[in-house]
C-alpha positions in Angstrom: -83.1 133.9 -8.2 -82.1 130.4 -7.3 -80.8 129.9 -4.3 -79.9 126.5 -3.8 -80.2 123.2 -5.5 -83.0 122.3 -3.4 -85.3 125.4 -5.6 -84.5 123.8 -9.2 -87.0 120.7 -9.7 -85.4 117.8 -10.9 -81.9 118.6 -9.4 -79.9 116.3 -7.9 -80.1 116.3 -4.5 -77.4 115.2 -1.8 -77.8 111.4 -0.3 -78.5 111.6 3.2 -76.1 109.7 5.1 -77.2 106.7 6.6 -76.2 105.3 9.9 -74.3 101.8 9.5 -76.8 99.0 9.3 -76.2 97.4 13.0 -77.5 100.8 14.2 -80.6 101.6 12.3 -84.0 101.1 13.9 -86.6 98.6 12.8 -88.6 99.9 10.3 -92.1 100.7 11.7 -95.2 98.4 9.6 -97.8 100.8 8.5 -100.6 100.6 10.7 -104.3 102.2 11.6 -104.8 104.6 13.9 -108.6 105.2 14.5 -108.2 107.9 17.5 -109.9 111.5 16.7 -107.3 114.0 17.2 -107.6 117.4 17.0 -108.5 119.6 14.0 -106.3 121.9 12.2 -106.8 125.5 12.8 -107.6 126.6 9.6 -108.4 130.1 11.2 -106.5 132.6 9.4 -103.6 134.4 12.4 -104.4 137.7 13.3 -100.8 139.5 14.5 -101.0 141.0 18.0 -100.4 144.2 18.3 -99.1 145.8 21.6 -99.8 149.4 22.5 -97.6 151.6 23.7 -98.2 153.0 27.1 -97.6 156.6 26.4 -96.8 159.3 29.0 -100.3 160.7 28.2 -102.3 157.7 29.8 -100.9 158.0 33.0 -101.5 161.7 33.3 -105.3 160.6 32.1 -105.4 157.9 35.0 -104.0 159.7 37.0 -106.3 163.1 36.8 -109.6 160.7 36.9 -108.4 159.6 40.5 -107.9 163.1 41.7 -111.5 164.2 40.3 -113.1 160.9 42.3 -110.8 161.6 45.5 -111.9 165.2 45.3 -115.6 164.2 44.8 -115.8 162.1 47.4 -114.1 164.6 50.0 -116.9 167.3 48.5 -119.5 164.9 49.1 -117.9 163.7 53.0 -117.8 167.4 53.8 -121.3 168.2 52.3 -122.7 165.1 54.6 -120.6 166.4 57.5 -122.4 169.6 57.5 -125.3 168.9 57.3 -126.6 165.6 59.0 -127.6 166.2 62.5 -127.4 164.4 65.8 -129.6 164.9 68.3 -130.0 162.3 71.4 -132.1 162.0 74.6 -132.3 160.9 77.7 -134.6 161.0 80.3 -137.5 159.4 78.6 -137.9 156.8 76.4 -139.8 157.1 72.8 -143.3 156.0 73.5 -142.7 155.1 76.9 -146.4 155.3 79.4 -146.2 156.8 82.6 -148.1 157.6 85.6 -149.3 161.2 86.5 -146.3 161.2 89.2 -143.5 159.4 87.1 -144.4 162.0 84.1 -144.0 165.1 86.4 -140.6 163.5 87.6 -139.5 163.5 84.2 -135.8 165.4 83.8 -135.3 165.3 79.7 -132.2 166.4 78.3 -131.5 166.6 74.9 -128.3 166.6 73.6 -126.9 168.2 70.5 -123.5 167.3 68.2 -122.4 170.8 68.1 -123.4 174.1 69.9 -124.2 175.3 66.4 -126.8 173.2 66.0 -128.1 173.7 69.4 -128.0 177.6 68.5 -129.6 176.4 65.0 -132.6 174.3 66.5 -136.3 174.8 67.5 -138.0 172.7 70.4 -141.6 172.4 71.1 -144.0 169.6 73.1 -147.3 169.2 72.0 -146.6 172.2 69.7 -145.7 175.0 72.2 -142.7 176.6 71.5 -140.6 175.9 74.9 -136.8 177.1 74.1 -135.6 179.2 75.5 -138.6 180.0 77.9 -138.6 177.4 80.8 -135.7 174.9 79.5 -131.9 175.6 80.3 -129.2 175.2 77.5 -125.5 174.3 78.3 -123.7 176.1 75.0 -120.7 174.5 76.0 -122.1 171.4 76.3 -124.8 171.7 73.3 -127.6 170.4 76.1 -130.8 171.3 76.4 -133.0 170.2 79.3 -136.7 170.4 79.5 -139.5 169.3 82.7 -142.9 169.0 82.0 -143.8 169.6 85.9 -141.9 173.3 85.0 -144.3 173.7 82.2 -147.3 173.1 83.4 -145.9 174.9 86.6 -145.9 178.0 84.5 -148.4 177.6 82.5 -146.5 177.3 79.1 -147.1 174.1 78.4 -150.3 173.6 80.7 -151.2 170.1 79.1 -148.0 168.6 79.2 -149.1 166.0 82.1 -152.3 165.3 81.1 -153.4 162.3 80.4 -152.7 160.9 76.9 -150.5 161.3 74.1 -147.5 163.9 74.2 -145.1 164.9 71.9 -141.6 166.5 71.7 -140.3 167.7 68.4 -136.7 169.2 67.6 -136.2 170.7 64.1 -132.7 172.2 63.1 -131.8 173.9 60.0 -129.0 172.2 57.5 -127.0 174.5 54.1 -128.8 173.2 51.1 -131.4 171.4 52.2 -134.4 171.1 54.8 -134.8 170.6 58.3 -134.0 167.6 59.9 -136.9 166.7 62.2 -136.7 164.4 65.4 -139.6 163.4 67.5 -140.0 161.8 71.0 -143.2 161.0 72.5 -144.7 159.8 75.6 -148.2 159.1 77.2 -149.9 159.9 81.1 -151.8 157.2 82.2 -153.8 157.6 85.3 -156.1 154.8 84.8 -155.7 151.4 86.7 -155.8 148.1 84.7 -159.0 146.7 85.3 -159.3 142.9 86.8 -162.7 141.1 86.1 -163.4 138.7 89.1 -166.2 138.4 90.8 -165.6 138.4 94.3 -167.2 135.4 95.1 -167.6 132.1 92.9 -170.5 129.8 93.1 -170.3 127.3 96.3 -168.5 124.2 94.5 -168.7 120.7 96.3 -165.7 120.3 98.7 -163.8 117.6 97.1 -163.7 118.5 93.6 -161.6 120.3 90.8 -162.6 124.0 90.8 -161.4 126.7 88.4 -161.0 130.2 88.7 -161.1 132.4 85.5 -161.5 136.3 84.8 -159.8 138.8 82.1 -157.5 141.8 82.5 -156.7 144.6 80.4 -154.2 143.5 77.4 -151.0 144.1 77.6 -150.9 144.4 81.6 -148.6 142.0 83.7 -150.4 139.7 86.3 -149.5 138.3 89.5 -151.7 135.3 91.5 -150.1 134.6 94.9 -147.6 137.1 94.1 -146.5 135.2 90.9 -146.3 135.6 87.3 -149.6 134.5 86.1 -149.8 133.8 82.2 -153.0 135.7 80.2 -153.7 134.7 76.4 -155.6 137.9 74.9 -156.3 139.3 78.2 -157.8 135.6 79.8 -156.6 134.0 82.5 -157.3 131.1 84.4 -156.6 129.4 87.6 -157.7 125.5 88.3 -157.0 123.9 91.8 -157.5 120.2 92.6 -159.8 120.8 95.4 -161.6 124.3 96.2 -158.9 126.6 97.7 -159.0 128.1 100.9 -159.0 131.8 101.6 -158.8 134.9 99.5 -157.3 134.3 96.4 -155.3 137.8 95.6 -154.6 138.8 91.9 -152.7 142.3 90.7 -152.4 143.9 87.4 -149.6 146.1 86.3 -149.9 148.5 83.1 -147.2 149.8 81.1 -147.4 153.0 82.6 -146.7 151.5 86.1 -150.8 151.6 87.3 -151.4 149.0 89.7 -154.9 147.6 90.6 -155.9 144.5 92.9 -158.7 142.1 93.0 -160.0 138.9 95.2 -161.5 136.4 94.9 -163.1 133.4 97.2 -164.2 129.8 96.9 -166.8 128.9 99.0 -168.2 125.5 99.1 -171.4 124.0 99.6 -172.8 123.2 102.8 -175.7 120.9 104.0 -178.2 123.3 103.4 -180.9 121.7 106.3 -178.1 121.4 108.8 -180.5 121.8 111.6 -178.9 120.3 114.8 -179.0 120.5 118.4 -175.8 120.8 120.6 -175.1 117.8 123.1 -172.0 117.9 125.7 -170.1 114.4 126.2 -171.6 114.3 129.4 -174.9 114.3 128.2 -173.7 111.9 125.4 -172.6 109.5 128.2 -176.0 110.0 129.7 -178.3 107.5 128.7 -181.2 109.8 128.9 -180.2 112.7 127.5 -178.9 110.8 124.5 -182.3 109.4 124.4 -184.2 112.3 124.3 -181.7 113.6 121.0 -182.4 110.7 119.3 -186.3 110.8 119.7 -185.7 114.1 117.6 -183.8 112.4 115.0 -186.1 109.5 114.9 -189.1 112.3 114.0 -187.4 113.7 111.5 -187.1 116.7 113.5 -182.9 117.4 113.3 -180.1 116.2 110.7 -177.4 117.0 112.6 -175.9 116.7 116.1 -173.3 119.1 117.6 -171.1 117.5 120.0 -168.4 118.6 122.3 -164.9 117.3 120.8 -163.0 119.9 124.0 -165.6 121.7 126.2 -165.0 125.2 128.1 -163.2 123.1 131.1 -160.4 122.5 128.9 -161.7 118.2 128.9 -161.4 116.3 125.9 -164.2 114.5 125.9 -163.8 111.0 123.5 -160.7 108.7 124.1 -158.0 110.7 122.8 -154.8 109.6 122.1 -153.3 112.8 121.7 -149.7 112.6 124.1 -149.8 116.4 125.3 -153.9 116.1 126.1 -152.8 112.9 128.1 -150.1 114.5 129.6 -151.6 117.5 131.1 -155.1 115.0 132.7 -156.8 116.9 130.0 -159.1 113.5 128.5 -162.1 112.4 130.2 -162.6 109.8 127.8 -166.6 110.1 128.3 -167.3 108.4 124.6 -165.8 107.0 121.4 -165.8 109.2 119.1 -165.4 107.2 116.0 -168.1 104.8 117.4 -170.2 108.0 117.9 -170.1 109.0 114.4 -171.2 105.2 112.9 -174.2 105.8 115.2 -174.8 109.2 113.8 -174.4 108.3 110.3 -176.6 104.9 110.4 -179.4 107.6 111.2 -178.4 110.0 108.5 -177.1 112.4 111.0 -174.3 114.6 110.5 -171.5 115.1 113.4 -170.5 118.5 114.1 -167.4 118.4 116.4 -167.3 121.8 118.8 -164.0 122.3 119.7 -163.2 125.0 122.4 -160.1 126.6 121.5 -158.6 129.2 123.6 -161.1 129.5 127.2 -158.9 126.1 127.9 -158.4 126.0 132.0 -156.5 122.6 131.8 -153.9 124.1 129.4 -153.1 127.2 131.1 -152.9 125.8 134.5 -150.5 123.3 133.3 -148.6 126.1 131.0 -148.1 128.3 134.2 -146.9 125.6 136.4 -144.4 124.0 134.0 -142.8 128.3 133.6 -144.2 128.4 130.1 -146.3 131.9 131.0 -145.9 133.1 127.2 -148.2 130.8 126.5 -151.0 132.4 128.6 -152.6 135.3 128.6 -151.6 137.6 131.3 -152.4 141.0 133.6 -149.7 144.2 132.7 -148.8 143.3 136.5 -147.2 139.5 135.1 -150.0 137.3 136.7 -152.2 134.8 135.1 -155.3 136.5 133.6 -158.3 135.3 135.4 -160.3 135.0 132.8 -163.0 131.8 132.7 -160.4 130.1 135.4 -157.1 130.4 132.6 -157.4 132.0 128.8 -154.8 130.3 126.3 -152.1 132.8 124.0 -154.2 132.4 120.5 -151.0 133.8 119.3 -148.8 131.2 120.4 -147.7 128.4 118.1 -147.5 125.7 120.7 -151.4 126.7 121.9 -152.3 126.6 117.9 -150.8 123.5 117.6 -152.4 121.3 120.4 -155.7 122.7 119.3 -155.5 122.0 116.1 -153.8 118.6 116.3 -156.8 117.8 118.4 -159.2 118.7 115.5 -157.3 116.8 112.7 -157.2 114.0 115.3 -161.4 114.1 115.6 -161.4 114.1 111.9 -159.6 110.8 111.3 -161.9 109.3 114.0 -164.4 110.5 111.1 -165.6 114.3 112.1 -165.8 116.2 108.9 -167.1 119.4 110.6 -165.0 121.2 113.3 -166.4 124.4 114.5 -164.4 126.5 116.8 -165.5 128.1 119.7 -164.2 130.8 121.9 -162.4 131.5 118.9 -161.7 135.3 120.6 -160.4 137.5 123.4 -162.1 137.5 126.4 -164.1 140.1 127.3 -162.8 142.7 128.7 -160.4 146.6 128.9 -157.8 145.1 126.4 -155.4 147.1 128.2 -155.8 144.8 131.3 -154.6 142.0 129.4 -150.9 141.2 128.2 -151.1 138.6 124.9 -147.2 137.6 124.7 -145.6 137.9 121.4 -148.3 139.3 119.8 -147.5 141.5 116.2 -150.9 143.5 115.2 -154.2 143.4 116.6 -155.7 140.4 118.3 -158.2 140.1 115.6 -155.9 139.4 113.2 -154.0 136.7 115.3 -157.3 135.4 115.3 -158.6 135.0 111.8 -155.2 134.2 111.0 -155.3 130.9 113.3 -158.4 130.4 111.2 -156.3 130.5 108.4 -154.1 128.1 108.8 -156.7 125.3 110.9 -158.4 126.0 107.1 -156.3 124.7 105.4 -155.0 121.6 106.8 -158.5 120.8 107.3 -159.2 121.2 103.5 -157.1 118.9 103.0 -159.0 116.4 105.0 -161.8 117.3 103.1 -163.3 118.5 106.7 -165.9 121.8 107.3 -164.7 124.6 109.3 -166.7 127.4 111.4 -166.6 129.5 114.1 -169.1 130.3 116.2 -168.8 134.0 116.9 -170.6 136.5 119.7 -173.8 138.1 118.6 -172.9 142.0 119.1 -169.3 140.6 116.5 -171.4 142.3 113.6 -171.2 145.5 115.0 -168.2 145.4 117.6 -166.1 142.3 117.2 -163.0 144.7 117.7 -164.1 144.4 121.5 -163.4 140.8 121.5 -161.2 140.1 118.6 -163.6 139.2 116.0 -163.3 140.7 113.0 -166.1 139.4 111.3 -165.6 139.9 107.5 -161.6 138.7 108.2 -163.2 135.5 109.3 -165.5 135.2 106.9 -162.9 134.4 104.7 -161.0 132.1 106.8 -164.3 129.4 107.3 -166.8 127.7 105.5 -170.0 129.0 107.9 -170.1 131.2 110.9 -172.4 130.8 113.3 -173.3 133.3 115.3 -174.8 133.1 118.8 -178.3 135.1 118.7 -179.6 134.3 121.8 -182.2 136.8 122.7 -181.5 136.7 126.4 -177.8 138.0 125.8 -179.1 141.2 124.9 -179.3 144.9 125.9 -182.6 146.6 126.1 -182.9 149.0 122.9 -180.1 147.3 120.7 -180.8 147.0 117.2 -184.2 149.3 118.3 -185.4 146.0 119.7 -187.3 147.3 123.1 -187.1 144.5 125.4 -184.8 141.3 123.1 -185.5 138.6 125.9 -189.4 139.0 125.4 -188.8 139.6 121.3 -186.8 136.6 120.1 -187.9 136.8 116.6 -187.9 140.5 116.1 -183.8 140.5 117.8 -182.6 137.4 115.4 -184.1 139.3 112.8 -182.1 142.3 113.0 -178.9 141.1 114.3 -178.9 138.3 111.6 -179.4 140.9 109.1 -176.8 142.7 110.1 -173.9 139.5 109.9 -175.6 139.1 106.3 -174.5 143.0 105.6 -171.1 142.7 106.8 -170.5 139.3 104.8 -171.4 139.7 101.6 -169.9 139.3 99.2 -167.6 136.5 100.9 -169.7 133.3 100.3 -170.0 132.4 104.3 -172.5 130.2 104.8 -174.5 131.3 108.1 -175.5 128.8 110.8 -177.3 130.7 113.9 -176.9 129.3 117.2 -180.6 130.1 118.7 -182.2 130.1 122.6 -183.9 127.3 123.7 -183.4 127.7 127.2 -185.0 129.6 130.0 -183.3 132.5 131.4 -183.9 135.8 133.5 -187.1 134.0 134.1 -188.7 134.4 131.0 -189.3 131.4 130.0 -188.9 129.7 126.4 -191.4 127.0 124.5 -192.3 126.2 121.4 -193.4 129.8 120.3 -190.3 131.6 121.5 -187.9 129.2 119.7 -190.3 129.2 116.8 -190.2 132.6 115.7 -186.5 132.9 115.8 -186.3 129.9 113.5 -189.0 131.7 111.3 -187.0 135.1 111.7 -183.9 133.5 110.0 -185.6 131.5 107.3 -187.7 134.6 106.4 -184.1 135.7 105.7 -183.4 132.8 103.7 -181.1 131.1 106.3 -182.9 127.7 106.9 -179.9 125.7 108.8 -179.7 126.3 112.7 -178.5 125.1 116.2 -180.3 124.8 119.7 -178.7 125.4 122.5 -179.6 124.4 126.0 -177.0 123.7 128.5 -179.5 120.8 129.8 -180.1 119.1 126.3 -183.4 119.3 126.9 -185.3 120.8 123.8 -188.6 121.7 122.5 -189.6 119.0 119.8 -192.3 121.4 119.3 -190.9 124.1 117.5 -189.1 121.7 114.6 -191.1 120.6 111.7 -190.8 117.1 110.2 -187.6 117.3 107.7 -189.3 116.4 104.5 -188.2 113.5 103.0 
């Protein structure tokens, strides 16, 4: 069927009309166009179909929610039921404690519902413990257990031993098996152990020194009451110069055990150190100094002790210290920086004795001027007459003019101050009143030691203290605790003199007529009660005639054999005359 002209080939077809010539376009030239364009799609069209969304799909979508929704609320309630919460308190999982912090221990543990409480089992160390000797709060679903109740009763009789210990709760659950919780903790009795030795090596006094030692791992240290850091359980401590005093360390553990340990630096000392003592009077004296340096020019002494402040109270060199001035207390008898140029051309060592609190001068002048406190005193108020005025050793101002006296010596170029009548006098220390004093005398004493220590370490100076005979045994009696001091100084030097002693002490018969068997004993005895510090011991020994027995070569011989049979070689001779006996002292070998 034809349709139209347009279907019959060869028809005549219509002319198209054409717009009037002034309004047709320019006819476009023919020209190349090089460009790629895009391909045909030759790919044949396949026809989209669109489904129908029937009623049925829903109710399919719809019914898959449901199933999930229900699923998950099977699943939610399943869970519900059957994890368990159980929580403590009281004690921490793997926590250390002492013997005493473990029987303190209050545990409580707490369950989500009563049911599980009702459902659960509870045991330490494997020992059934609920209900027996625990108390349950239904209400509450709290249990509470105490290992000091357990032990107490004999249920649990290990539950504070020491070592490992271990709680366990176990509660049934619908479907499945128990859920299992476990706590545990640990006794420790045992201290940390700190090794230190408690004295290092003697170490020159001007140079770097380190202190070292280990500690249990895992323990917390302190030095000086300060964090110290350890790297696998080593730690070390280095000072620029040797330290003074005991050096205090403590170790923690985690279970709270606490141990402590000390430590000393002592340094070397002049190990000949043999010297004779010399007032400033007989300094001044043209023959007594003579006679001293005769010794040193035999080789017989290295070192000269010499009066810095004598037992009168008098400085004795040309002080220029403004309260010694003040108070007429400097007699001015030598130069004491000239004195030690002397000394040292010779290759003598000064030792400057410095009288600290038997000081006359002072305490006449402290009691005029209404400064009593710093005196000692009789329970009645009066000045104690004691050696003609005894100074307060526990008062700052007395401590302070005695030591700025030393540190004054030691710029004049002392390096060795050693204190005397460093004590209490003698005496019922209930007839004498020490104002201000907190603690026993003895410790106001070493603890003035203590502190002149220092500052003269710092002035690379020596410091002893010369301390009575009988201190070894009863230095309570005059406030001279011995091993205290020991630890405070670089050398004590005890004052054996035979004639000071009692008939039958140290099971020596008659001491006067014995010197070597008394030194012997006595000197023993201070090397008993120091050990261990590092005190170097200097003996003061007799050369002086007393009781009219009278003392030569031999005497003062066999007490300087007694002490180096002990292996203490250094000593000093006293006389109150400075006259000694060149024949008891052997040539120093060169």
């Amino acid at each position: 069927m034809v349709s139209s002209l347009r279907d019959i080939p060869g028809a005549h077809q219509p002319r198209r009309r054409q717009a009037p010539r002034g309004l047709r376009k320019p006819a476009r030239r023919p020209s190349l166009d090089f460009t790629p364009g895009p391909l045909p799609d030759r790919r044949p069209q396949r026809r989209r179909l669109q489904r129908s969304r029937r009623p049925v799909d829903l109710f399919v979508w719809a019914l898959g929610l449901a199933a999930v929704a229900v699923a998950a609320w099977i699943g939610h309630t399943f869970w519900s039921s059957t994890r368990i919460d159980v929580t403590v308190t009281g004690v921490e999982n793997g926590q250390a404690l002492t013997p005493a912090n473990a029987a303190a221990l209050d545990i409580a543990l707490a369950f989500a519902s009563p049911d599980e409480l009702f459902r659960g089992t509870l045991t330490l160390d494997g020992v059934d413990v609920k209900p027996d000797l625990t108390t349950a709060d239904d209400a509450s679903a709290t249990v509470r257990i105490s290992p000091q109740q357990l032990v107490t009763s004999e249920l649990v009789a290990h539950a504070l031993d020491e070592g490992d210990h271990e709680i366990k709760v176990s509660v049934g659950r619908f479907l499945l098996g128990n859920s299992n919780f476990s706590w545990r903790y640990s006794v420790d009795s045992i201290a940390p152990v700190i090794d230190l030795p408690p004295s290092l090596k003697p170490v020159p006094i001007d140079k770097q020194v380190t202190v070292q030692g280990t500690v249990e791992e895992g323990s917390s240290l302190t030095f000086a009451g300060k964090p110290l850091a350890t790297k696998n359980g080593r730690f070390t401590v280095t000072f620029d110069r040797p330290p003074v005093g005991v050096l205090r360390f403590e170790a923690t553990d985690k279970a709270g055990n606490q141990t402590a340990a000390a430590t000393v630096v002592p340094v070397t000392y002049p190990e000949a150190s043999r010297g004779v003592h010399m007032s400033a009077a007989a300094w001044a004296n043209d023959e007594l100094r003579a006679g001293v340096f005769a010794l040193i020019d035999d080789g017989l002494i290295d070192t000269v002790e010499l009066d810095i402040k004598d037992e009168s109270g008098m400085v004795g060199y040309r002080s220029k210290n403004p309260e010694a001035i003040r108070i007429g207390a400097v007699s001015g008898d030598y130069d004491l920086a000239e004195v030690v140029r002397t000394l040292a051309a010779k290759d003598v060592r000064v030792v400057g004795r410095l009288v600290a609190f038997r000081d006359p001068v002072y305490a006449e002048a402290a009691w005029s001027e209404d400064r009593q406190e710093e005196v000692l005193q009789t329970p009645e108020g009066e000045m104690l007459d004691a050696y003609g005025g005894f100074t307060n050793y526990a008062h700052v101002n007395v401590r302070n003019y005695n030591l700025d006296i030393a540190l004054e010596a030691v710029s004049l170029g002392v390096k060795d101050i050693l204190w005397d009548y460093i004590r209490r006098p003698e005496g019922d220390p209930v007839s004498m009143v020490v104002p201000g004093l907190v603690g026993p005398s003895s410790d106001s004493v070493a603890s003035f030691l203590a502190e002149a220590h220092g500052s003269l370490r710092e002035q690379g100076a020596y410091q002893g203290a010369s301390v009575f005979g009988i201190a070894a045994a009863s230095g309570d009696s005059i406030a001279q605790d011995v091993p205290k001091m020991a630890t405070a100084v670089d050398y004590l030097a005890p004052m054996l003199y035979p004639s000071h002693w009692g008939a039958g002490m140290y099971r020596v018969a008659n001491p006067i007529k014995q010197p070597g068997e008394i030194v012997a004993a006595s000197l023993a005895d201070f090397q008993r009660i120091t050990e261990g510090t590092g005190v170097r011991l200097l003996p003061w020994l007799q050369d002086f005639t007393l009781y009219g027995v009278t003392y030569n070569d031999a005497e003062v011989r066999a007490q300087i054999d007694s002490a180096a049979a002990l292996g203490v070689e250094g000593f000093l001779l006293w006389n109150p005359r400075v006259r000694y006996t060149a024949g008891a002292l052997d040539p120093i070998a060169p």
